[in-house]
Every structure is written in C-alpha cells, then in structure tokens.
N, C-alpha and C positions, 0 to 999 in steps of 0.2 A: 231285340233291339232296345238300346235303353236312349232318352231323350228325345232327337226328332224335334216335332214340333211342341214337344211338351216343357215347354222355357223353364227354367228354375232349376231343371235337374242338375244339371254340371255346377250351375252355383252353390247349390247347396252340400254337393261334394268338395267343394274348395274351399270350405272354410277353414278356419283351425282345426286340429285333433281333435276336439272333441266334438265341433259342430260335424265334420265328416264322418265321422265315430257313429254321428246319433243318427244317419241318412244311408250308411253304407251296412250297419247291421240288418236292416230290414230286407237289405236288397241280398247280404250276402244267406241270410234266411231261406228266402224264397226261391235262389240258384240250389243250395242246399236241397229245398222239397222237390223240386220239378227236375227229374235228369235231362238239364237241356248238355247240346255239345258246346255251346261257349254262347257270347256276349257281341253284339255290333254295338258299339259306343259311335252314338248319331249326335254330333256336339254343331248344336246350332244357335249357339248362344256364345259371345265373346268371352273366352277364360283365360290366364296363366297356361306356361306349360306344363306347370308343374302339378296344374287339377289333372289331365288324363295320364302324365306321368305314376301319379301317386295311386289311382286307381288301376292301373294297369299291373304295377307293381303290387296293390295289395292282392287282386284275384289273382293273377300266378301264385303267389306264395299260398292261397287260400284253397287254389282248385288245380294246383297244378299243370306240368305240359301239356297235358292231351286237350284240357279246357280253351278251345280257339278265340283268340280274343280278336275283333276286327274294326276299324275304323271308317266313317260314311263320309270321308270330305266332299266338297263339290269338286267340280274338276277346277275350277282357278284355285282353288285352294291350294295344286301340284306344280302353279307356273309361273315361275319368276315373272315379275313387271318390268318390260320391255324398256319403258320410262328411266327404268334406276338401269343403271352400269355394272355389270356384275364383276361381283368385288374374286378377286382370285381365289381358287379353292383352296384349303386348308390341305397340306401334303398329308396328312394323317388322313385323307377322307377314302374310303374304300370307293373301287369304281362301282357302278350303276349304283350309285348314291345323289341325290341331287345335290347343288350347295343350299350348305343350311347359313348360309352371309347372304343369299341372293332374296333380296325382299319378294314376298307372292304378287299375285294379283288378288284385290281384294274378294272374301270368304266371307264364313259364316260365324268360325269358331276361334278367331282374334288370337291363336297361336300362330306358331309357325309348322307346319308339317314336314319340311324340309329338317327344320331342325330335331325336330322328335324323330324323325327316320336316323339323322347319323348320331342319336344316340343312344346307350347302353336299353334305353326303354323301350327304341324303336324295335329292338329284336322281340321282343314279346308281341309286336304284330305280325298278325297272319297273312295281310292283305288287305289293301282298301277298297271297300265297297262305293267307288267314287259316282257321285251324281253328276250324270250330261246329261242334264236336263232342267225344265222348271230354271230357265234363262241363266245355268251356271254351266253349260258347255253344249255341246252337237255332238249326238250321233250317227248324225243321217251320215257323213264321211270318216274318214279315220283320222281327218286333220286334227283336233282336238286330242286324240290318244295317242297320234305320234307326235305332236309337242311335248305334250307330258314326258314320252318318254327320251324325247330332245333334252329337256331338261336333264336329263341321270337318272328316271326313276327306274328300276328293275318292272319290264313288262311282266315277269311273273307274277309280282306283288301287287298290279293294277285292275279290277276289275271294269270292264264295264258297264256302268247300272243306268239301266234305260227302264222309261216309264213303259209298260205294258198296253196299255189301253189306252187312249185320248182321255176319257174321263178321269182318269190321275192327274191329271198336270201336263202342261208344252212342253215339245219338244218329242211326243210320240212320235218314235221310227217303224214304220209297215213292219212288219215280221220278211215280207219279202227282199227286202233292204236292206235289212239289220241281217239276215242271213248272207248278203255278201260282203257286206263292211265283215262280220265276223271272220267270210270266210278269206277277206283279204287280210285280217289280223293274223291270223292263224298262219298264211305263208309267209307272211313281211316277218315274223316274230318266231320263226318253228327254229332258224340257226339258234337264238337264244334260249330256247327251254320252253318256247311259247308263251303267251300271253294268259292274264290271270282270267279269263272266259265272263259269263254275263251274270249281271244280276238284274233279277228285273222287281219293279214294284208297281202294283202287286200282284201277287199268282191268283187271287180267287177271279177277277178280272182279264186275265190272259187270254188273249188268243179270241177274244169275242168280239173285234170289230170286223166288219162284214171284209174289210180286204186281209185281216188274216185268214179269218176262217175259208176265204178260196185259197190260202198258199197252204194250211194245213190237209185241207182235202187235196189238192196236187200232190203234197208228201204224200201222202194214206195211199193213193191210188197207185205212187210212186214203188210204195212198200208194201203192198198186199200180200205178193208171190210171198216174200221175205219175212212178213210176221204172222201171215194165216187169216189175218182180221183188219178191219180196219183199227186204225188206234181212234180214239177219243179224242173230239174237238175241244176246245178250250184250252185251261192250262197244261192239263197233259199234252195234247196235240200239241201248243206252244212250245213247249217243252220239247217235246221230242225232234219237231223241226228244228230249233235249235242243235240240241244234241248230236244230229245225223251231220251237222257243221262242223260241230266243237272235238265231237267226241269219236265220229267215226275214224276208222285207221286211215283211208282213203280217202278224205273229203271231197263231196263235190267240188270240182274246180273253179273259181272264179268267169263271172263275164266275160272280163277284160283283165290282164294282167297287172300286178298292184305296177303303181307307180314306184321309180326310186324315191327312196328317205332324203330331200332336201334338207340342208344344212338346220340347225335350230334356233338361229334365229330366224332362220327365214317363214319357218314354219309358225312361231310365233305368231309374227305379220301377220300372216294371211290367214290369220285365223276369222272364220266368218262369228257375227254376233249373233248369238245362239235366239232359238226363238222364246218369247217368255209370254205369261200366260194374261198380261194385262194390257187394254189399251195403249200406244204408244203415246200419245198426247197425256197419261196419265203419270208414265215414266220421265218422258221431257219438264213434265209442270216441276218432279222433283230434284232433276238433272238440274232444272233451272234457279234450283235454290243454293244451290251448291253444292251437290253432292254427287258423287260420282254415279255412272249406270247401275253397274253393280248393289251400291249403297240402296238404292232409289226400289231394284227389283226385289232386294231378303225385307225391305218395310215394305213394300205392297205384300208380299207375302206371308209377310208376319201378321197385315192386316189383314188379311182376305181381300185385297183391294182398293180398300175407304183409304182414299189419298189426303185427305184433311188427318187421320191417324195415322196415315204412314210418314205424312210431314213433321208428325208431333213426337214423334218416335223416335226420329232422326233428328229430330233437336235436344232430344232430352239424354241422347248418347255422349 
C-alpha cells in the first residue's frame, strides 16, 4: 500500500516531471528489490486526476501486466450526490460503467473516480479496495454496495474492505454478519460474474474479538470431519470462515432470502449514516461551522480527534 494515512505522498507525486521524477524513483527502486505482486494506491489526500493517472501509467509501463495495480477509495467516493441531478450519460460510456458527469458524494481524494474509471487509465485498475468503514460507508447491510453498484460500477471490480477488529477503527461488522451480508452478495451478484469479495484491515488483528472467535470455533467444529483438524483461530480462522462463504462451490445459504435490488435512486436514499469513530457532539460542533458531515469526519481523522485541529484544518483548505 502506498499512502493511507501518510499525507504528502500523492502530492509529492504530482508535481512537475521532475519534482515526480525525484519521489517516484525511490519508490520504483524498492518495487524493483522486493518481488511484491503489485501496489494499492491509498489517496487520502486531495489531488488532480492526473497525479494517480500518471502513476498508474508509469508502473504499467515500468512493471508491466501481471504487476496488479489497485485503488482504496472510501465508499462515497463511488456515489453520485443525490443533491445534484444527474447530468445524461455520454453515449460513448461502456455499460457497468458509472457516469463520470455525475458529481460524488464528498471523499478523501478530491478526484473523481467515476471519471478515472471511464477512462483509458481506468483499465489499468484491478479493483477497488473500497473502505465501509471509519464513518465513509456500512457494512453491517448490503445497502451501501448495492448503491454503489446502483450507480454503474461493475460488482466485479468493487471490493468490500471492512475493518477486522474493533480496535482498527468504527464501523466493525461481527464476522457472523459480515459472513451473511457476503453471502447475500455473492447470490444478489453470481448472474453478473459475482462480486469483487473482502478485504479486511488488518489480518494480524483478525478474528480476535471474543464474538468472532465463537463464529470461528462454530466453523472449525463445522469442518473437522472435512479438514482432519481443527483450523486456527485468529486471521487464518478469519480467513477461512470467510472463504467457506466466498469461495466455497456451494455456499452456505443465506438466513433469509436477499431482498430484490430497489431502483438507484431509491437505494441512495435510504442509505443509513454509517457509524464513525468520534463523539457526535464533536462532529455537529464542526457540521456547525459550515462544513459538511463528511468534511467534519476525514479532519477529526486526520486529527486523531482534537476538534480545535480538525476545525483548523478545515479552514485552512
């Protein structure tokens, strides 16, 4: 992963040719020494679209196809704003494409995603590693990733990335939850090619809060006949209960039967506001200066949640 919460990087990629020149050799260096399989470009800093355009385009040309290049937007970053009218699509636009005229909901990374998707750059990504969590979407329901893909986006290309543990960040979904939302993804989405499966953050943490570790011992006791042994609690265990959703031929069946896909705007709508990781009287105090929710929850989190810094933050943008 390159950026995150490490501010500076992406700008410092976006200067002129030679200011990128002298930030992008070190990095194309150290891809060089360590045989990784590719790069998540984590852009949590307002840029041009032409900074993750021009990086994307130099590692292809540098590290070739096989080198997986992937994207971490939050999830509003995938969903038009309800607010604006959505301007007609462009006849040129391939379907399961979002429109790239339809303003987002406010982000992190002060592009457009929509737009980088329908263009010639967008093909160089593999998939976004998109964050429902840490108050930029929900994954306790599917409502969030079927707007998204209300919007146009190809559920192939969408992952879902949920926090693992509580101690990472709001918006942690139980492993017993997250294994039926998956496994209602996985039927709502199997005519289309299926959906782009999970990513979680992070694996060294997986799977150790006391209500996974009973859904992981349920799987194990589930699976013993079938693997000889118990499997390992933690991120493997994580892991593999996952897997036996995602990946098995037959997936356990749902609770309950997914609901039908309601229209997209409706879906929108009713989208619930996700939970975020600060007091709420600390988000209203900056709601109340003028700035959107959104705005108010990436400074509390840029700040660690010193609201006198997250206010100064958001003035000085």
């Amino acid at each position: 992963m390159l950026g995150g919460a490490a501010k500076g990087s992406f700008e410092r990629l976006g200067g002129s040719d030679e200011e990128c020149e002298a930030y992008y050799a070190p990095l194309r260096t150290l891809l060089q020494h360590h045989p990784l399989d590719g790069l998540d470009l984590d852009i949590e800093e307002p840029v041009p679209l032409s900074t993750p355009v021009r990086l994307l385009t130099r590692l292809r040309a540098d590290f070739g196809p096989s080198f997986l290049l992937t994207l971490a937007p939050v999830a509003t970053a995938l969903l038009p704003d309800p607010s604006h009218p959505a301007p007609p699509r462009p006849a040129s636009l391939a379907p399961n494409t979002p429109n790239p005229l339809h303003r987002s909901l406010p982000h992190l990374s002060g592009f457009s995603y929509a737009e980088l998707e329908a263009s010639p750059a967008g093909r160089l990504v593999e998939w976004y590693n998109t964050q429902f969590y840490c108050g930029w979407g929900d994954a306790q329901t599917t409502g969030w990733y079927d707007a998204i893909v209300a919007a146009g986006w190809d559920p192939r290309r969408v992952v879902l990335g949920v926090v693992t543990n509580a101690a990472n960040g709001a918006g942690h979904v139980g492993l017993g939850l997250l294994r039926e939302v998956c496994g209602v993804l996985r039927a709502r989405y199997a005519a289309r090619g299926g959906f782009g499966g999970v990513m979680g953050w992070e694996y060294f943490n997986a799977g150790l809060g006391e209500g996974d570790r009973d859904v992981v011992r349920a799987v194990s006791r589930a699976e013993e006949t079938e693997v000889g042994a118990t499997p390992p609690a933690g991120p493997a265990g994580w892991a593999k209960a996952l897997g036996l959703v995602l990946r098995a031929e037959t997936p356990p069946a749902p609770s309950a039967p997914a609901p039908p896909l309601p229209s997209p705007a409706a879906v929108v709508a009713a989208l619930a506001q996700p939970a975020v990781p600060w007091p709420g009287r600390d988000v209203d105090a900056l709601v109340a200066l003028g700035f959107s929710r959104h705005e108010a929850v990436a400074a509390l989190n840029a700040t660690d949640g010193h609201v006198e810094l997250a206010a100064g933050l958001l003035f000085e943008r």
